[in-house]
N, C-alpha and C positions, 0 to 999 in steps of 0.2 A: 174881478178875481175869478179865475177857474176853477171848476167842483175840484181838482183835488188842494190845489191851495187852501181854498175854502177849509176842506177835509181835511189837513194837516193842520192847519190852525186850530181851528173846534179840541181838536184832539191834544195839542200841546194846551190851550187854556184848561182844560178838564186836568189834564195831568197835574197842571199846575194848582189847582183849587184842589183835588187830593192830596198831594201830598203838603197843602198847608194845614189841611184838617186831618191828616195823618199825626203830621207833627205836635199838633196842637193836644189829638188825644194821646199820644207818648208821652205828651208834658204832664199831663194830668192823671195819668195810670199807673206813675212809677210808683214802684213798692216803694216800702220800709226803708229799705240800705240805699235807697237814691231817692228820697224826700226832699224836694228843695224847697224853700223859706222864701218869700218876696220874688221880686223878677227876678226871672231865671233864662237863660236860654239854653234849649235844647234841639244837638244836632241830629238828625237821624240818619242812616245810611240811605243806599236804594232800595235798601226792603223796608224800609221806614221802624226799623227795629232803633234804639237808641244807644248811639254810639258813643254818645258824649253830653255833657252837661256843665255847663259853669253859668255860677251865682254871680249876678251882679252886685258891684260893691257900690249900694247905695249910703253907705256911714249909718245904718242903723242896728241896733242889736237887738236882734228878733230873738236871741235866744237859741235851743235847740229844734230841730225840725220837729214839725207835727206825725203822729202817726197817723196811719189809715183809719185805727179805730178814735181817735183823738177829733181828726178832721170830721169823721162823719157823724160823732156824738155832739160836737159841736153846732155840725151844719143840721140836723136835725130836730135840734135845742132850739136853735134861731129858727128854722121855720116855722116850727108849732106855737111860737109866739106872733111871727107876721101870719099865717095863717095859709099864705096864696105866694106862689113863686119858685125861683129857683135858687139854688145856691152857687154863691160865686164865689169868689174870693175868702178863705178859711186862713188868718194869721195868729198866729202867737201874740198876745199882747203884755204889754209889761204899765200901763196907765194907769190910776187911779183905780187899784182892785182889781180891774180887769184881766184873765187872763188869755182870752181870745177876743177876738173879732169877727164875726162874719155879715159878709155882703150878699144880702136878699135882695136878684133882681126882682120888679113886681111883673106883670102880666104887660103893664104899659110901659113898659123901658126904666123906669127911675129903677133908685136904688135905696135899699134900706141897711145901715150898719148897725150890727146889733152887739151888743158888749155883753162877754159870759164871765161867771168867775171861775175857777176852778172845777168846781164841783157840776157846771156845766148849767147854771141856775143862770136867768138873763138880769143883768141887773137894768140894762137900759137899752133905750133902743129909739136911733135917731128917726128925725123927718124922712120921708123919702125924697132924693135929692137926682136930677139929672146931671149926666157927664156933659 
């Protein structure tokens, strides 16, 4: 391969890894009036601004979408109970009391689901499990 082939490549894989982590933070920044619930996909334009969005119809009824201050009182709740990690995955839940769910990755890759009730108190909180 010639340096600029080489050089054209590099630069198309780079582009390509940005605008997947472009897309991915647009998925996860939307305000209020564009909070989506469960998998979602999200298309962005060439300026990775978000153009569009549609919910996938997995057959379950999550309910109304979470707010910003909703998700983060939640993911908050959940981590000061695991203690160490990140928060991932922030859902609406409707099970046994529960009114949310959230997914603490730990430091070592597993994961920990922790079950809130309303008022944002943990009622439980599973094993840590690998994907």
């Amino acid at each position: 391969m010639d340096r600029k082939t080489l050089w054209i490549t590099s630069l198309a894989a780079a582009a390509a890894t940005l605008g997947g982590a472009s897309a991915a933070v647009a998925g996860s920044t939307l305000g209020d009036s564009q909070s989506l619930a469960g998998p979602s996909t999200v298309a962005p334009n060439s300026s990775f601004h978000v153009v569009s969005t549609e919910q996938d119809d997995d057959g379950s009824d999550s309910g109304a979408p979470l707010s910003a201050e909703e998700r983060d009182k939640a993911g908050q709740a959940a981590l000061a109970k695991v203690g160490q990690g990140q928060v991932g995955e922030v859902e609406r839940e409707n099970e046994a009391g529960s009114a949310y769910e959230v997914g603490i990755i730990l430091p070592d890759g597993s994961e920990v689901d922790v079950e809130l009730g309303a008022d944002f108190q943990v009622l439980r909180t599973g094993a840590p499990e690998r994907d």
